[in-house]
N, CA, C and O of each residue as an XYZ file, in Angstrom:
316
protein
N      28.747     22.780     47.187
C      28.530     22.158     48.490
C      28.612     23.186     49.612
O      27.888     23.174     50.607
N      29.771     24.265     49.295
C      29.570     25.128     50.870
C      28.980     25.866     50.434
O      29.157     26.912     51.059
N      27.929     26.060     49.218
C      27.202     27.139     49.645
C      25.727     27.029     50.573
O      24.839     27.820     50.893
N      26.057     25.398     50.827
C      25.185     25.280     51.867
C      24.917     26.251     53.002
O      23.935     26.844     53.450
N      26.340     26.147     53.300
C      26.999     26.965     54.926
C      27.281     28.483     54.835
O      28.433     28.901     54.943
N      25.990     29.493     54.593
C      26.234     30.584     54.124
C      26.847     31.402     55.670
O      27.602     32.369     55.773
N      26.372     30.811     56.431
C      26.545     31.393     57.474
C      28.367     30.940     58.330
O      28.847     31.665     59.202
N      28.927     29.927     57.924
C      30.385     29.667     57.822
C      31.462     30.583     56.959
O      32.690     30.673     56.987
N      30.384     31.244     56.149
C      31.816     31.923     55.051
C      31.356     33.163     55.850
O      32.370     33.627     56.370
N      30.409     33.814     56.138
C      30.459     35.128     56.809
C      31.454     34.621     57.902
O      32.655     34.813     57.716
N      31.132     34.147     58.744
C      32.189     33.741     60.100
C      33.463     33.618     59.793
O      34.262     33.649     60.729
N      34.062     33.418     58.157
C      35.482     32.802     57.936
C      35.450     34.654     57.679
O      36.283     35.168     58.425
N      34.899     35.421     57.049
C      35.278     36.152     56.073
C      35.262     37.582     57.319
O      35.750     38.704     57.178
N      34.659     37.117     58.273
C      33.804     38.183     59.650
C      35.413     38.292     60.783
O      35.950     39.347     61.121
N      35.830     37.014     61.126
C      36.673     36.452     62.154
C      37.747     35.900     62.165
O      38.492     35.768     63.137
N      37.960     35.420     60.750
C      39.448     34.952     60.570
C      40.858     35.910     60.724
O      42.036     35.647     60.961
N      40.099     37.154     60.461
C      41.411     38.465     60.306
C      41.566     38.578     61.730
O      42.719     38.597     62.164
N      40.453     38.668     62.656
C      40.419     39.054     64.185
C      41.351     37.925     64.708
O      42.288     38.390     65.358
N      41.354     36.529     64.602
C      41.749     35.159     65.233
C      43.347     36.055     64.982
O      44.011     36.442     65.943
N      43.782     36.279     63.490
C      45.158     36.348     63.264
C      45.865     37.194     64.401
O      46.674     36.773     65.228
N      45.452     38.285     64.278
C      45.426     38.988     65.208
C      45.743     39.239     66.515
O      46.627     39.894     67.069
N      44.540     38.365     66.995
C      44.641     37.889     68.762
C      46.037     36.603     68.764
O      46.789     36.495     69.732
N      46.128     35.965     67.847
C      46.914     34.962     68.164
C      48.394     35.830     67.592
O      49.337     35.487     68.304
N      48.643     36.416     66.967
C      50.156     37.399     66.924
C      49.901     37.616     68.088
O      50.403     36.738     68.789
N      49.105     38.712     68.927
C      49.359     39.316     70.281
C      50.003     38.334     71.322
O      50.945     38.390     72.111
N      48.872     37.226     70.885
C      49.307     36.052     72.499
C      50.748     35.674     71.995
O      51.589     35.641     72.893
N      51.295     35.313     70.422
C      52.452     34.104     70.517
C      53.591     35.361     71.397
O      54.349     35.113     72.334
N      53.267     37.285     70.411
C      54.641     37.608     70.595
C      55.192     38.349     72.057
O      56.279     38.832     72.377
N      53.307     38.115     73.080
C      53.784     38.602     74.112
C      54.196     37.377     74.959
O      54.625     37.537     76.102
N      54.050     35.989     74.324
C      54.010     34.781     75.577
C      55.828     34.820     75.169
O      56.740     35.150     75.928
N      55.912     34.419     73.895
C      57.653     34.061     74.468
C      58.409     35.213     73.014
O      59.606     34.964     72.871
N      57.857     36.382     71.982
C      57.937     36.815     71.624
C      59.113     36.319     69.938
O      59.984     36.964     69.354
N      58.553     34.973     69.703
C      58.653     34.349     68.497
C      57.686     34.869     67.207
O      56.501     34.600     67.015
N      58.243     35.383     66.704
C      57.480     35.545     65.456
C      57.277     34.329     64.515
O      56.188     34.020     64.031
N      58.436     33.679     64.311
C      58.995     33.121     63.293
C      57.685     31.657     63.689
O      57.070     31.106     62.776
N      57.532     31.338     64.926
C      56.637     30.577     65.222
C      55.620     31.065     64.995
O      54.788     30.215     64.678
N      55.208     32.174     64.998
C      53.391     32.880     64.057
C      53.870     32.759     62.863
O      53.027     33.061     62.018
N      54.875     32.443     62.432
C      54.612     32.833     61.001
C      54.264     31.687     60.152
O      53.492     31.511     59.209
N      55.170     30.906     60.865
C      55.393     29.253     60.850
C      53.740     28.321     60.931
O      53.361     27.359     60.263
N      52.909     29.242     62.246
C      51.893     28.318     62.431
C      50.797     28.577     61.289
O      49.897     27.800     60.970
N      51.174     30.326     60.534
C      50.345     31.064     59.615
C      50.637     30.150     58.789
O      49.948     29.154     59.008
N      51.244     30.040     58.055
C      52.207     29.089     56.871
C      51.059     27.651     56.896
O      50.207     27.307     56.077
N      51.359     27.226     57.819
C      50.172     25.961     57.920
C      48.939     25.881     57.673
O      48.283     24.982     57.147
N      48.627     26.962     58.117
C      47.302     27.308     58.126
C      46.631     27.430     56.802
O      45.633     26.858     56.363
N      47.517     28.418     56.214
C      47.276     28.943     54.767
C      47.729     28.090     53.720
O      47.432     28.422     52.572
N      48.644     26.660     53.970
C      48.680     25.283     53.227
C      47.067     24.748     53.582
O      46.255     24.584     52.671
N      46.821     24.571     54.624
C      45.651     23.812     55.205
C      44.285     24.724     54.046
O      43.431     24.024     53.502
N      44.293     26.160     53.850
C      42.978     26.975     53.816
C      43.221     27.093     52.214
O      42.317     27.685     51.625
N      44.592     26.496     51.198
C      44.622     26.539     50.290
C      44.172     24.962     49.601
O      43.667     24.929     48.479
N      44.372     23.894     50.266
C      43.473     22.522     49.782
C      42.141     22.460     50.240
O      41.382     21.535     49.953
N      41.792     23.580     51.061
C      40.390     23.555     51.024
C      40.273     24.567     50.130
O      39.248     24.247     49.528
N      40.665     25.598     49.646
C      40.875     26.542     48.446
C      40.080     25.663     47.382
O      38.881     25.714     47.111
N      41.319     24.636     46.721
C      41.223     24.120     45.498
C      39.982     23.016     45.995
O      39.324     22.715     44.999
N      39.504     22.370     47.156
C      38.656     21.819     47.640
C      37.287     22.317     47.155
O      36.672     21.793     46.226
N      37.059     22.884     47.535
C      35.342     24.151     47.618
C      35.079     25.515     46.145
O      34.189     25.919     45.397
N      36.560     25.764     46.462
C      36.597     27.036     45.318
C      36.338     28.083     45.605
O      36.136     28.820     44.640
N      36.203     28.716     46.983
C      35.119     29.870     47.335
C      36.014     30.653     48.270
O      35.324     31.653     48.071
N      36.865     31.061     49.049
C      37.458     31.557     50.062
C      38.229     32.709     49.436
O      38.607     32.385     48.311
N      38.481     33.562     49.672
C      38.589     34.840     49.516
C      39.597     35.665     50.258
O      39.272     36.548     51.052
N      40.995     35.298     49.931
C      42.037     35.053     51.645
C      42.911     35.769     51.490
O      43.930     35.539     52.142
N      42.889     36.988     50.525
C      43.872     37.841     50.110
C      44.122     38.657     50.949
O      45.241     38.891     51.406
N      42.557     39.457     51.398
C      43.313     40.466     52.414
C      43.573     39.951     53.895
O      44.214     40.592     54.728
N      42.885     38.481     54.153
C      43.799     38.094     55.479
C      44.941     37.588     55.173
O      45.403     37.159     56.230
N      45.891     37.330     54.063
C      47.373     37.092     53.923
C      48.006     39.128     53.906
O      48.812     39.577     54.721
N      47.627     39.601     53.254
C      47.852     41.002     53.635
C      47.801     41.368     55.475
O      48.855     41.886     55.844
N      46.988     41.214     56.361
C      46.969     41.326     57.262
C      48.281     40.393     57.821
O      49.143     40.759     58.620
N      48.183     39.371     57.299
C      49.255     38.343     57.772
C      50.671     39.180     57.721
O      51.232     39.448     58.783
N      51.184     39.550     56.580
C      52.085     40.209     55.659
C      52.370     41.122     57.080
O      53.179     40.903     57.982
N      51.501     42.099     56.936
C      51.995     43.106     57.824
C      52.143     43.275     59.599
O      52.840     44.031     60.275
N      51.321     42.388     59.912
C      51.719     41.854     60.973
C      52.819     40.997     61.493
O      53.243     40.751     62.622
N      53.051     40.725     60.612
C      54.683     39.867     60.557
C      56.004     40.450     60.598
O      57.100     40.055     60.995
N      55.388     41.948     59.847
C      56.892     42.922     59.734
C      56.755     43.839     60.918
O      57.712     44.499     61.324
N      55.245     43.891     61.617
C      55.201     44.900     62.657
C      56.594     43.848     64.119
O      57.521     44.233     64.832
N      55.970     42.601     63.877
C      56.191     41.675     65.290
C      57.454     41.612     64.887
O      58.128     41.683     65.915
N      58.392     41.485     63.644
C      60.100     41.306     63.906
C      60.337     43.101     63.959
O      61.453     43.428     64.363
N      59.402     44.231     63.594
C      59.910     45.601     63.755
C      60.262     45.456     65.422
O      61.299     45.689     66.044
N      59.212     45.070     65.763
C      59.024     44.996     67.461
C      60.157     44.209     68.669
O      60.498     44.318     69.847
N      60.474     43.248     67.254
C      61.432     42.286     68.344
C      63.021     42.312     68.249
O      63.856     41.547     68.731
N      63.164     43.532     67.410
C      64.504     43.693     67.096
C      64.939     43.837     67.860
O      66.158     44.012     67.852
């Protein structure tokens, strides 16, 4: 079914790492919570894993790697 939407998995696979990204910058410069990026990541990646077993097709390793290390940069940062 999604290989209907060839042009949705480039956009997931193009922009999802960038979104993570911009949204660490905004949570840890607005009130400098990690634990709340990590928290909202967590959801996300429940949410992107029943569409996982949903579709079968998503490919989310190296944006949980990005996740991973951005997580240890923002508590390096907020110590």
């Amino acid at each position: 079914m999604m290989d209907q939407f060839p042009n949705f998995k480039l956009f997931i696979d193009k922009y999802l790492p960038w979104l993570a990204v911009i949204g660490f910058v905004v949570t840890v410069s607005a009130n400098g919570n990690v634990w709340l990026y990590f928290m909202a990541v967590l959801i996300v990646f429940v949410v992107v894993a029943i569409i996982d077993l949903l579709f079968k097709y998503w490919n989310h390793a190296k944006i949980l790697g990005i996740m991973i290390v951005l997580l240890v940069l923002g508590l390096w940062l907020n110590r």
